[in-house]
N, CA, C, O and CB atoms as a CASP TS submission, in Angstrom:
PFRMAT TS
TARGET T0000
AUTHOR 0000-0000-0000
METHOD Language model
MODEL 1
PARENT N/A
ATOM      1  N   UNK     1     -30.500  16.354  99.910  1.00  0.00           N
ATOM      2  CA  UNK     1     -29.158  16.216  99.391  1.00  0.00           C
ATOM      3  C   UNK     1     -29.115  16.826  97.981  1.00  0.00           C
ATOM      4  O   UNK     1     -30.019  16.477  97.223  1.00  0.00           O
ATOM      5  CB  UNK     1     -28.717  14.718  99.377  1.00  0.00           C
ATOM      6  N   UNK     2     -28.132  17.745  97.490  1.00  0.00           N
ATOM      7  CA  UNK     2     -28.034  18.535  96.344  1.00  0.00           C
ATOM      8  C   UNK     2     -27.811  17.017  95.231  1.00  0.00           C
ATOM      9  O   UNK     2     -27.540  15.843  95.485  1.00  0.00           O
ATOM     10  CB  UNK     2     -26.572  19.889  96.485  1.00  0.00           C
ATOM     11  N   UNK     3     -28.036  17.631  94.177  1.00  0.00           N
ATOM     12  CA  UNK     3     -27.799  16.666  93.212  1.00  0.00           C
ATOM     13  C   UNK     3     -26.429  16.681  93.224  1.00  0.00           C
ATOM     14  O   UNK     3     -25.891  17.668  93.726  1.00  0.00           O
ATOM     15  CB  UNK     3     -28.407  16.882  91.886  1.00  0.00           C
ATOM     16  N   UNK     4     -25.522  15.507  92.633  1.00  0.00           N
ATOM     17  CA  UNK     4     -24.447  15.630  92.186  1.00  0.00           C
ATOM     18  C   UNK     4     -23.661  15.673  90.827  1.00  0.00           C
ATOM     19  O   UNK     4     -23.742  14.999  89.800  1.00  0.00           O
ATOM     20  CB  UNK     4     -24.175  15.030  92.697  1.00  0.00           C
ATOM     21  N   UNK     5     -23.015  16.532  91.143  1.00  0.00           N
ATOM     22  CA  UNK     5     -22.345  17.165  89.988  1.00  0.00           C
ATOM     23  C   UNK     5     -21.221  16.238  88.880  1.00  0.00           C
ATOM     24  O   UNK     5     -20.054  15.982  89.179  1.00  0.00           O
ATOM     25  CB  UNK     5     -21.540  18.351  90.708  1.00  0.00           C
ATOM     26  N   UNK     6     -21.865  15.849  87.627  1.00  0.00           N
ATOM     27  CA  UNK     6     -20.699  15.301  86.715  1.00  0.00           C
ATOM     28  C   UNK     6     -19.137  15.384  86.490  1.00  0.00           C
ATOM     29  O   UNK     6     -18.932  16.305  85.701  1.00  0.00           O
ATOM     30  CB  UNK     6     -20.997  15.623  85.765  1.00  0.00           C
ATOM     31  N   UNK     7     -18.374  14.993  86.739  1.00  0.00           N
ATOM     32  CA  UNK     7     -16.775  15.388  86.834  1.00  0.00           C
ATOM     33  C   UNK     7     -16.538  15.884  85.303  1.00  0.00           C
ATOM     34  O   UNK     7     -16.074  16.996  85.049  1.00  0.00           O
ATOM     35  CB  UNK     7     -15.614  13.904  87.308  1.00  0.00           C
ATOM     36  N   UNK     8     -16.808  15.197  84.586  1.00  0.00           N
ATOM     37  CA  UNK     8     -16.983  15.154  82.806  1.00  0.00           C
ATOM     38  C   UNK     8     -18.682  15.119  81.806  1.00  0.00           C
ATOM     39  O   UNK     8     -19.792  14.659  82.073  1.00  0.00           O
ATOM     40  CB  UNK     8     -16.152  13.489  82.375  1.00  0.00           C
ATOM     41  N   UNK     9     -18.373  15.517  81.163  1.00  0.00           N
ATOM     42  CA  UNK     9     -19.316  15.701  79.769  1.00  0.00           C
ATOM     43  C   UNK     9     -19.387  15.093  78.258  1.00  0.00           C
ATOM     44  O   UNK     9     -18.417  15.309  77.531  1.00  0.00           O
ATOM     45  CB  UNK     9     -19.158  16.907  79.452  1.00  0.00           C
ATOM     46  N   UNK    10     -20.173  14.556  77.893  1.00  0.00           N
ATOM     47  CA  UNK    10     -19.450  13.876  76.611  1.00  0.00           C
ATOM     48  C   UNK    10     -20.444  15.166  76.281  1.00  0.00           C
ATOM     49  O   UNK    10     -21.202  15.925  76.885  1.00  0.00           O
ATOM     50  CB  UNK    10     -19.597  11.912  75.912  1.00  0.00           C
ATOM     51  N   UNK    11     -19.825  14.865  74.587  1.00  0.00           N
ATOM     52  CA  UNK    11     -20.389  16.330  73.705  1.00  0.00           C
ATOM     53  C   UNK    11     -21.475  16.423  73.581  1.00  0.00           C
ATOM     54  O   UNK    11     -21.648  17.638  73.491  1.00  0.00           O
ATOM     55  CB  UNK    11     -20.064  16.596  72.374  1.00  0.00           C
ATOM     56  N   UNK    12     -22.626  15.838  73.490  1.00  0.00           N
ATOM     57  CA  UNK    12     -23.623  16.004  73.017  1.00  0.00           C
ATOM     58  C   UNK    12     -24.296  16.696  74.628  1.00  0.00           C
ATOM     59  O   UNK    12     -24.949  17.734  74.744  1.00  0.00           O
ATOM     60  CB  UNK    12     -24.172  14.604  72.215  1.00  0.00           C
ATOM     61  N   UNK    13     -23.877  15.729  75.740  1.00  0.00           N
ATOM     62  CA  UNK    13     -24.000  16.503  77.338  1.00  0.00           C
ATOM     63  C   UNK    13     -23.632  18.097  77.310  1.00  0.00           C
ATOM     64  O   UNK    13     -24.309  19.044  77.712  1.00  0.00           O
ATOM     65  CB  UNK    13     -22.771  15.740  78.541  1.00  0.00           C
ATOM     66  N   UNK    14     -22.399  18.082  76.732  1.00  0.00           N
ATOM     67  CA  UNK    14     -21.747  19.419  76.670  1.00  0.00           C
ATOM     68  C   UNK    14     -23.045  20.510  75.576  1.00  0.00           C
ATOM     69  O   UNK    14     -23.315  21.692  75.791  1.00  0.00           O
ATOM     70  CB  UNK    14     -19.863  19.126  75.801  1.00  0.00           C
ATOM     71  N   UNK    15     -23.333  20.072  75.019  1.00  0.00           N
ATOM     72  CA  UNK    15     -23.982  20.653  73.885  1.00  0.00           C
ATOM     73  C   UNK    15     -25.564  21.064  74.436  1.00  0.00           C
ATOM     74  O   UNK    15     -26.119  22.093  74.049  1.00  0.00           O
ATOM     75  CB  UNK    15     -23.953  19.506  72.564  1.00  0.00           C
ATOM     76  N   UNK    16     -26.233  20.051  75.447  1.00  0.00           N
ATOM     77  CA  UNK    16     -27.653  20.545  75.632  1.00  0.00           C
ATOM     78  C   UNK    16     -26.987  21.409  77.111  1.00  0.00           C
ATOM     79  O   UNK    16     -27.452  22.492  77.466  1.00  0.00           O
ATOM     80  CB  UNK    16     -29.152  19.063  75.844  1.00  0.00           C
ATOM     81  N   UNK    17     -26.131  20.885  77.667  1.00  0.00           N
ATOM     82  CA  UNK    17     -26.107  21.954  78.820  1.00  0.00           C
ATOM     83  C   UNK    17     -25.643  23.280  78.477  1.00  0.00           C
ATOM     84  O   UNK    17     -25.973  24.155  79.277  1.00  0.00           O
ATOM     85  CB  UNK    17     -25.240  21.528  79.931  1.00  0.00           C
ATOM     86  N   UNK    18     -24.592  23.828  76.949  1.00  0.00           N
ATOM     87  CA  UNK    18     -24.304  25.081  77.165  1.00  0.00           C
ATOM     88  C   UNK    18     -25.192  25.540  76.231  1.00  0.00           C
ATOM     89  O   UNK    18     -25.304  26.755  76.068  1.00  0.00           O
ATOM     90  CB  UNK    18     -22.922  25.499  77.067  1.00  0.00           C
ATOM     91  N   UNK    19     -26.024  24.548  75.411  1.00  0.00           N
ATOM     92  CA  UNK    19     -27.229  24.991  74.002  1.00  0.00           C
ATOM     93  C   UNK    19     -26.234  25.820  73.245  1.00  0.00           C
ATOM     94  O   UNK    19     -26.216  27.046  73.138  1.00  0.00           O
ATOM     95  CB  UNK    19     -28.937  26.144  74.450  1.00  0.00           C
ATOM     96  N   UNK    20     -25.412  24.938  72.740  1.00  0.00           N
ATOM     97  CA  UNK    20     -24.665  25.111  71.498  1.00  0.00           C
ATOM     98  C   UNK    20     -24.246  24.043  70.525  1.00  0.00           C
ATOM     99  O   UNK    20     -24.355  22.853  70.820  1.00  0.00           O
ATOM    100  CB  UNK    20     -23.597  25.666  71.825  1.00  0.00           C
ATOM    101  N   UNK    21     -23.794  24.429  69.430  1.00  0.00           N
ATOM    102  CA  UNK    21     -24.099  22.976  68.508  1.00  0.00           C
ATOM    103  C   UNK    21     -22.653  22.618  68.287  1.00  0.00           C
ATOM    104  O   UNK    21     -21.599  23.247  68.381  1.00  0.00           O
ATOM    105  CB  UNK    21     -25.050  23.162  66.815  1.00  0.00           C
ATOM    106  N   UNK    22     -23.043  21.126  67.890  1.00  0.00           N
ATOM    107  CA  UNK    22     -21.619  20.903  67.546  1.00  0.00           C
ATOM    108  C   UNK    22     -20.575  20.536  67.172  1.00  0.00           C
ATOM    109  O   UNK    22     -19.828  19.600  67.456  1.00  0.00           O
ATOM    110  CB  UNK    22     -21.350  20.875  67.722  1.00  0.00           C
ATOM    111  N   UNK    23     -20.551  21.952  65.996  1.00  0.00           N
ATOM    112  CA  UNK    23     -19.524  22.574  65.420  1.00  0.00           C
ATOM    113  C   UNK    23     -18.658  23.606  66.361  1.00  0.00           C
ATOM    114  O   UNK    23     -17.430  23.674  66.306  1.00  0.00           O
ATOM    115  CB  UNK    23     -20.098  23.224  64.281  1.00  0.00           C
ATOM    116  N   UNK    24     -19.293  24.220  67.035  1.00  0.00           N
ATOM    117  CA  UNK    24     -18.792  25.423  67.999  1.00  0.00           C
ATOM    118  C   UNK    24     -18.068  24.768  68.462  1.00  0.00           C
ATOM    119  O   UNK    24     -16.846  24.914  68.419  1.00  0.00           O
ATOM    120  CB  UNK    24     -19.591  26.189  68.995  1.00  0.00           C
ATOM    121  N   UNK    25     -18.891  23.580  69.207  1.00  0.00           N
ATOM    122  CA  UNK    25     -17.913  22.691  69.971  1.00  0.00           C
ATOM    123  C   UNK    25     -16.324  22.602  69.756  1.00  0.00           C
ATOM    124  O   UNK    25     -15.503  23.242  70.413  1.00  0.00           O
ATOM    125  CB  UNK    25     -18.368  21.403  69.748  1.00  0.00           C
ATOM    126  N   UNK    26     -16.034  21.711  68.736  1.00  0.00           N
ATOM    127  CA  UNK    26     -15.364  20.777  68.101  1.00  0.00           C
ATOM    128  C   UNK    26     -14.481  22.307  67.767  1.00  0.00           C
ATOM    129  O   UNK    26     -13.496  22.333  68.505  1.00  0.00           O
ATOM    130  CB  UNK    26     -16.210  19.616  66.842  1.00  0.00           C
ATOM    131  N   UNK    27     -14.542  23.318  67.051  1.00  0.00           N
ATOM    132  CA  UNK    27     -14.236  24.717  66.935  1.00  0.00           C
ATOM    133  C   UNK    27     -13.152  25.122  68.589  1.00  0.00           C
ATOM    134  O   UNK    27     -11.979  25.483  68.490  1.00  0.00           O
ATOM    135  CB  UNK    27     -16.023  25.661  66.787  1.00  0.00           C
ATOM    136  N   UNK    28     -13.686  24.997  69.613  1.00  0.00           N
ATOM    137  CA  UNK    28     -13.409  25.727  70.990  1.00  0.00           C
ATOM    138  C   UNK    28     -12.409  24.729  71.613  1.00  0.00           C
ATOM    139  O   UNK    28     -11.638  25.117  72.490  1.00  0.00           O
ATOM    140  CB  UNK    28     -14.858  25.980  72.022  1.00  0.00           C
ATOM    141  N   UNK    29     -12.405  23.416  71.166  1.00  0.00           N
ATOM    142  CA  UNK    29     -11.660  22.100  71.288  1.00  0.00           C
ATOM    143  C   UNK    29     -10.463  22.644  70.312  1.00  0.00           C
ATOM    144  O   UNK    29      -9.387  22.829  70.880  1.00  0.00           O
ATOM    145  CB  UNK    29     -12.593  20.549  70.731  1.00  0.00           C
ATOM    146  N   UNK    30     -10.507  22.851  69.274  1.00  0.00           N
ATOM    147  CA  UNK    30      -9.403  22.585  68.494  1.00  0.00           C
ATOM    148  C   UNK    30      -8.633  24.037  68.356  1.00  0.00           C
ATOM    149  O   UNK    30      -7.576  24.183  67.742  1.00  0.00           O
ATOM    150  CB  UNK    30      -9.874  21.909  67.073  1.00  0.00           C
ATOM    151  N   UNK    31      -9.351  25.081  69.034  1.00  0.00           N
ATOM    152  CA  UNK    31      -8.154  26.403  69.315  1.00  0.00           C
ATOM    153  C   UNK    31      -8.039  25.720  70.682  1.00  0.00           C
ATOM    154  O   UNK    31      -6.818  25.682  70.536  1.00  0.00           O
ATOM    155  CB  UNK    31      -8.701  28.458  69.302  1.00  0.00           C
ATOM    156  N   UNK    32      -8.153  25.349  71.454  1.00  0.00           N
ATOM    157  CA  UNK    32      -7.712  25.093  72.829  1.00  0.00           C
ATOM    158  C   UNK    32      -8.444  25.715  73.709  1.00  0.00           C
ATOM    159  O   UNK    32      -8.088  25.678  74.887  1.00  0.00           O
ATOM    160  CB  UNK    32      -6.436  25.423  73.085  1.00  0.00           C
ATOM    161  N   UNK    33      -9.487  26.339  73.374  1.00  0.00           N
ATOM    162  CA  UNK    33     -10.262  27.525  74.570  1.00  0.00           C
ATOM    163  C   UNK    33     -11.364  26.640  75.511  1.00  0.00           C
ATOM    164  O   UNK    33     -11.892  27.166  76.491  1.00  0.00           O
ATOM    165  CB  UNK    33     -11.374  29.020  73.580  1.00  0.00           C
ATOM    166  N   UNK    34     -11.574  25.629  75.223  1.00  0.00           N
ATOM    167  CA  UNK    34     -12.306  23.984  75.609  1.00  0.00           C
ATOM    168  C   UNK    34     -11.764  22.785  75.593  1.00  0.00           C
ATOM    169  O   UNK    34     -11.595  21.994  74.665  1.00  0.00           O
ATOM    170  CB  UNK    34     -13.301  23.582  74.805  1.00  0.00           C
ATOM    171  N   UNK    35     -11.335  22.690  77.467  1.00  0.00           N
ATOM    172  CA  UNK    35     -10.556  21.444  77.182  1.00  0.00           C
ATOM    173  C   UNK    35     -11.525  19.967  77.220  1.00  0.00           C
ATOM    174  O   UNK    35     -12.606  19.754  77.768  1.00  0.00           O
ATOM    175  CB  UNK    35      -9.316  21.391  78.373  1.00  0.00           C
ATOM    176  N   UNK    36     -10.716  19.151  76.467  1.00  0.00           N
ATOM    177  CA  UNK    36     -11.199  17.673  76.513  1.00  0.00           C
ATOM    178  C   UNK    36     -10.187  16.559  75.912  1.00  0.00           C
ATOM    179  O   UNK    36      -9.508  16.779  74.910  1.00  0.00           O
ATOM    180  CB  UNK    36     -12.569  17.578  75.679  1.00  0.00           C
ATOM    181  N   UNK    37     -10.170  15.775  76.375  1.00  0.00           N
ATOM    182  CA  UNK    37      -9.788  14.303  76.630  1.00  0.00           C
ATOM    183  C   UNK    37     -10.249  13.371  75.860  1.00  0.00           C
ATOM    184  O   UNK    37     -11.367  12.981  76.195  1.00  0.00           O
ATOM    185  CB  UNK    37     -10.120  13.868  77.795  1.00  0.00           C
ATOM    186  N   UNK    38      -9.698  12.761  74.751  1.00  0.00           N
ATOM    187  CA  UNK    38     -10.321  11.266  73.855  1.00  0.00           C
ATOM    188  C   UNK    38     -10.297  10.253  74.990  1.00  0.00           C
ATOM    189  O   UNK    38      -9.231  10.408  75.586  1.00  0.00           O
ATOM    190  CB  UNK    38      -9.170  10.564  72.342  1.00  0.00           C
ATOM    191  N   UNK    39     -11.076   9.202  75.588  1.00  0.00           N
ATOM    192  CA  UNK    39     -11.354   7.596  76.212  1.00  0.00           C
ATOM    193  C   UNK    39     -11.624   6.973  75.399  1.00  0.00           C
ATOM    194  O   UNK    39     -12.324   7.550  74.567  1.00  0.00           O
ATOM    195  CB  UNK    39     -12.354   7.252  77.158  1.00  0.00           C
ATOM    196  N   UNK    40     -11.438   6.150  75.231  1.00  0.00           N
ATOM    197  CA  UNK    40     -11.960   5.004  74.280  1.00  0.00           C
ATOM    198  C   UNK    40     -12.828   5.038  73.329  1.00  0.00           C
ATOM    199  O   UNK    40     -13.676   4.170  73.121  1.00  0.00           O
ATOM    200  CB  UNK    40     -12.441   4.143  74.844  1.00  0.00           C
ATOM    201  N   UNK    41     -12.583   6.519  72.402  1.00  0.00           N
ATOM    202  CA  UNK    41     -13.026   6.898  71.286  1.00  0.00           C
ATOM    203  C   UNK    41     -14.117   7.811  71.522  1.00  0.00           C
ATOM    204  O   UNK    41     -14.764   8.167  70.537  1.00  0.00           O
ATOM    205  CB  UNK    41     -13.333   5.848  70.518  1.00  0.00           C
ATOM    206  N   UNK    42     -14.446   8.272  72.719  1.00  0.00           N
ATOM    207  CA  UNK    42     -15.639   8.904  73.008  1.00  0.00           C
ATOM    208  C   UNK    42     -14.480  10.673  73.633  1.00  0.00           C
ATOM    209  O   UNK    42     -13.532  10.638  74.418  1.00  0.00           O
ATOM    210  CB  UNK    42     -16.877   7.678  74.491  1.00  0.00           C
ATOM    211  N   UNK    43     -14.950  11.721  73.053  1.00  0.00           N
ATOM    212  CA  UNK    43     -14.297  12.843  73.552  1.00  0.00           C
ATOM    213  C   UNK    43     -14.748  13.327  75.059  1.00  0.00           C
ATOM    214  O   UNK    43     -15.964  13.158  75.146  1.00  0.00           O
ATOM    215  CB  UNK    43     -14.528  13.924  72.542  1.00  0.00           C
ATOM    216  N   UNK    44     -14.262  13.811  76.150  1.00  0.00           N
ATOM    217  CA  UNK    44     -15.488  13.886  77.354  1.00  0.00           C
ATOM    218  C   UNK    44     -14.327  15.309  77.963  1.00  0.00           C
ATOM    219  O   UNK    44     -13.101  15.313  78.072  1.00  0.00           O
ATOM    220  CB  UNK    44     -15.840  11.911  78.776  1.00  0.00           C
ATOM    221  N   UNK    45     -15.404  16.447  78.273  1.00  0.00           N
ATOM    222  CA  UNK    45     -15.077  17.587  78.674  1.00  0.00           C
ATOM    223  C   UNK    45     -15.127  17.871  80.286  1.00  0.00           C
ATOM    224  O   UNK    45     -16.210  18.158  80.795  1.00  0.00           O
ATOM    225  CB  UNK    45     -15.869  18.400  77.944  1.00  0.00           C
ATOM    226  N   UNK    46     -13.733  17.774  81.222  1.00  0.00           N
ATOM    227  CA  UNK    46     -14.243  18.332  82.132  1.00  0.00           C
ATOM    228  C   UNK    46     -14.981  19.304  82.671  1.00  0.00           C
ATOM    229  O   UNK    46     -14.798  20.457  82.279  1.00  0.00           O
ATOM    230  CB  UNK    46     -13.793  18.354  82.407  1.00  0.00           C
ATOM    231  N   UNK    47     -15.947  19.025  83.667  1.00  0.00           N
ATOM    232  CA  UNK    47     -16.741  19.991  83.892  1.00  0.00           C
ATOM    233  C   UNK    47     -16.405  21.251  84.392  1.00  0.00           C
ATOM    234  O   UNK    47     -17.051  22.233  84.028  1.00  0.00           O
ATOM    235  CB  UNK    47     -17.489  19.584  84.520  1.00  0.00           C
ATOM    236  N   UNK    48     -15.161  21.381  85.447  1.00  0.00           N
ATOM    237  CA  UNK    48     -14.395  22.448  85.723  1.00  0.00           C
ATOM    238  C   UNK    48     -14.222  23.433  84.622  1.00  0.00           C
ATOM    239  O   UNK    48     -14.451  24.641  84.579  1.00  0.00           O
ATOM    240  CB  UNK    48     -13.211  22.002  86.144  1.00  0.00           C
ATOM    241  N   UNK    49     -13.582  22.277  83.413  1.00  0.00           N
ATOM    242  CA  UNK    49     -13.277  23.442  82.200  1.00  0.00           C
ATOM    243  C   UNK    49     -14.250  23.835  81.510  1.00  0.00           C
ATOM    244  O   UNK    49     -14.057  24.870  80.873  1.00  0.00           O
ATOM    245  CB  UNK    49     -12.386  23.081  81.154  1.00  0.00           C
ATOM    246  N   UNK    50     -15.732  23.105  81.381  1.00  0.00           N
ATOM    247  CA  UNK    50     -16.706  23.384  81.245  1.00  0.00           C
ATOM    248  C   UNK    50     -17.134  25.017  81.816  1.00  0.00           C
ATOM    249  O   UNK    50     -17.167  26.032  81.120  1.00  0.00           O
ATOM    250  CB  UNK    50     -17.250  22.301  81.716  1.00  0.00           C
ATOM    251  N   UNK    51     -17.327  24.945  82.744  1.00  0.00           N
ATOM    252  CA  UNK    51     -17.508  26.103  83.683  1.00  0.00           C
ATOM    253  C   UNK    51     -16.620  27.370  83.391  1.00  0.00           C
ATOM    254  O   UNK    51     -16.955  28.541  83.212  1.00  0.00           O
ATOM    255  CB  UNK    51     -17.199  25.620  85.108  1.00  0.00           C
ATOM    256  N   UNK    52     -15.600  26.875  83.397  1.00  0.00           N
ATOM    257  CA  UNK    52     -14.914  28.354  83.088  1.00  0.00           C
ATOM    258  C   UNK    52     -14.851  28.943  81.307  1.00  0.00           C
ATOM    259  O   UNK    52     -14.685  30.041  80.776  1.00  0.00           O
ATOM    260  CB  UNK    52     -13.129  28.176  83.694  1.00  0.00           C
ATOM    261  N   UNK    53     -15.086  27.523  80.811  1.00  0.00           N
ATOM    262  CA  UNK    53     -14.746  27.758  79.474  1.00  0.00           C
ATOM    263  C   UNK    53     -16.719  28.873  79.289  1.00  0.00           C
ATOM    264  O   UNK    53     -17.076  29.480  78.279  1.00  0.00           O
ATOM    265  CB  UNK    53     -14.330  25.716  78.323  1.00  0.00           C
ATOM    266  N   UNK    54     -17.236  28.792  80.139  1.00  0.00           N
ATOM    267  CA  UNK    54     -18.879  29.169  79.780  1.00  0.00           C
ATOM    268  C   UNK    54     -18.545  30.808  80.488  1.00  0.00           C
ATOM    269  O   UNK    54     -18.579  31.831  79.804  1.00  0.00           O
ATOM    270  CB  UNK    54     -20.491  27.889  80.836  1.00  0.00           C
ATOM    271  N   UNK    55     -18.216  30.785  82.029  1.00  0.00           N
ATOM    272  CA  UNK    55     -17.875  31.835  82.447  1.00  0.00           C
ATOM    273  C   UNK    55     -17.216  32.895  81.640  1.00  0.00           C
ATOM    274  O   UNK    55     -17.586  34.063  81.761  1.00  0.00           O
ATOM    275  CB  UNK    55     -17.286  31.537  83.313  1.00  0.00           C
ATOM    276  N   UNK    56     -16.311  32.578  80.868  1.00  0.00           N
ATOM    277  CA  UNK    56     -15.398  33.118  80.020  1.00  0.00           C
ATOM    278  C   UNK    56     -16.451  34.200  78.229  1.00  0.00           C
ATOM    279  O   UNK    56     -15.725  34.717  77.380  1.00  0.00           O
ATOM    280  CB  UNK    56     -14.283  31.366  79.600  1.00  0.00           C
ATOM    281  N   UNK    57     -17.422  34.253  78.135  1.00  0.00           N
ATOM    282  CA  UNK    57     -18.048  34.235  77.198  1.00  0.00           C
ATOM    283  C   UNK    57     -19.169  34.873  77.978  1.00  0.00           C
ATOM    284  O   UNK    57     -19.916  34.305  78.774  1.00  0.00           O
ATOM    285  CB  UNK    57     -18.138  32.983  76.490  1.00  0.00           C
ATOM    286  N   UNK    58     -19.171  36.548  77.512  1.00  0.00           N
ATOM    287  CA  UNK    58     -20.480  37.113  78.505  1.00  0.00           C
ATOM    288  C   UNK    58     -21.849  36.411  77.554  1.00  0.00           C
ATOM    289  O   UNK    58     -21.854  35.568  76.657  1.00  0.00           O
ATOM    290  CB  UNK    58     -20.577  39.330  78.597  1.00  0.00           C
ATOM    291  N   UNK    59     -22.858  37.125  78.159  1.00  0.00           N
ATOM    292  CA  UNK    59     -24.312  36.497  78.131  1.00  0.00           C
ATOM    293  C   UNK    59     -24.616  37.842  77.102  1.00  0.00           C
ATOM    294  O   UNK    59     -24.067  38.941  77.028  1.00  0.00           O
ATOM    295  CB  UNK    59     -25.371  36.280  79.923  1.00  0.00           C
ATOM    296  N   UNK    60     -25.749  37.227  76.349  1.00  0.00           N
ATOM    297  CA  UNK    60     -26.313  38.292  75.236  1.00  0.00           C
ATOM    298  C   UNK    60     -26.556  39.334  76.193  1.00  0.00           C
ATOM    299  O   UNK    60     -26.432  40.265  75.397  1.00  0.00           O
ATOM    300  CB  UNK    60     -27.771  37.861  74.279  1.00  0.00           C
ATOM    301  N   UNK    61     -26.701  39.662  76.828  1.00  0.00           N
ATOM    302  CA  UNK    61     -26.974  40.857  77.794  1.00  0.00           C
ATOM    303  C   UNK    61     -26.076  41.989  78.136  1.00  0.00           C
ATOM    304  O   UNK    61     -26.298  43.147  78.489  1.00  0.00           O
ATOM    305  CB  UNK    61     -27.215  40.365  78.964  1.00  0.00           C
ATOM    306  N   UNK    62     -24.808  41.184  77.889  1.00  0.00           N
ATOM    307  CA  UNK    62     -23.452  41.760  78.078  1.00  0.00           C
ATOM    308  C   UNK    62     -23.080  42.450  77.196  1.00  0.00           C
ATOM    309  O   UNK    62     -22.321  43.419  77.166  1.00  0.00           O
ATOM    310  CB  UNK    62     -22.511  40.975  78.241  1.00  0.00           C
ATOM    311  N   UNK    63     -23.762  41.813  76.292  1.00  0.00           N
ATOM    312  CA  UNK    63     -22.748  41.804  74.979  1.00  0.00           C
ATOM    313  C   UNK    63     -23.093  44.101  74.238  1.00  0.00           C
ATOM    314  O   UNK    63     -22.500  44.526  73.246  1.00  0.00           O
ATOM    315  CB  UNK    63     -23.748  39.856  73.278  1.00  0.00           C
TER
END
């Protein structure tokens, strides 16, 4: 059985899975290019938008 996949991310999740720090973060949140959601004081990034927000941003290779 595949592992299953997180619906959401809190930041620091968000941060070792895309290995970025965070300031970038909090940066990509507040132009709107990374969406996320305040809960009960904790910020948490869907993973969908996760994904595209990563897709969106070629790879040093690209670049």
């Amino acid at each position: 059985m595949p592992p299953i996949k997180p619906a959401v991310l809190t930041i620091n999740e968000f941060r070792q899975w895309a290995r970025i720090g965070r300031t970038k973060i909090y940066e990509e949140i507040g132009k709107g290019a990374l969406p996320a959601k305040k809960v009960g004081g904790r910020t948490l990034i869907p993973m969908e938008g996760a994904e595209r927000w990563l897709a969106s941003h070629p790879s040093l290779g690209e670049r």
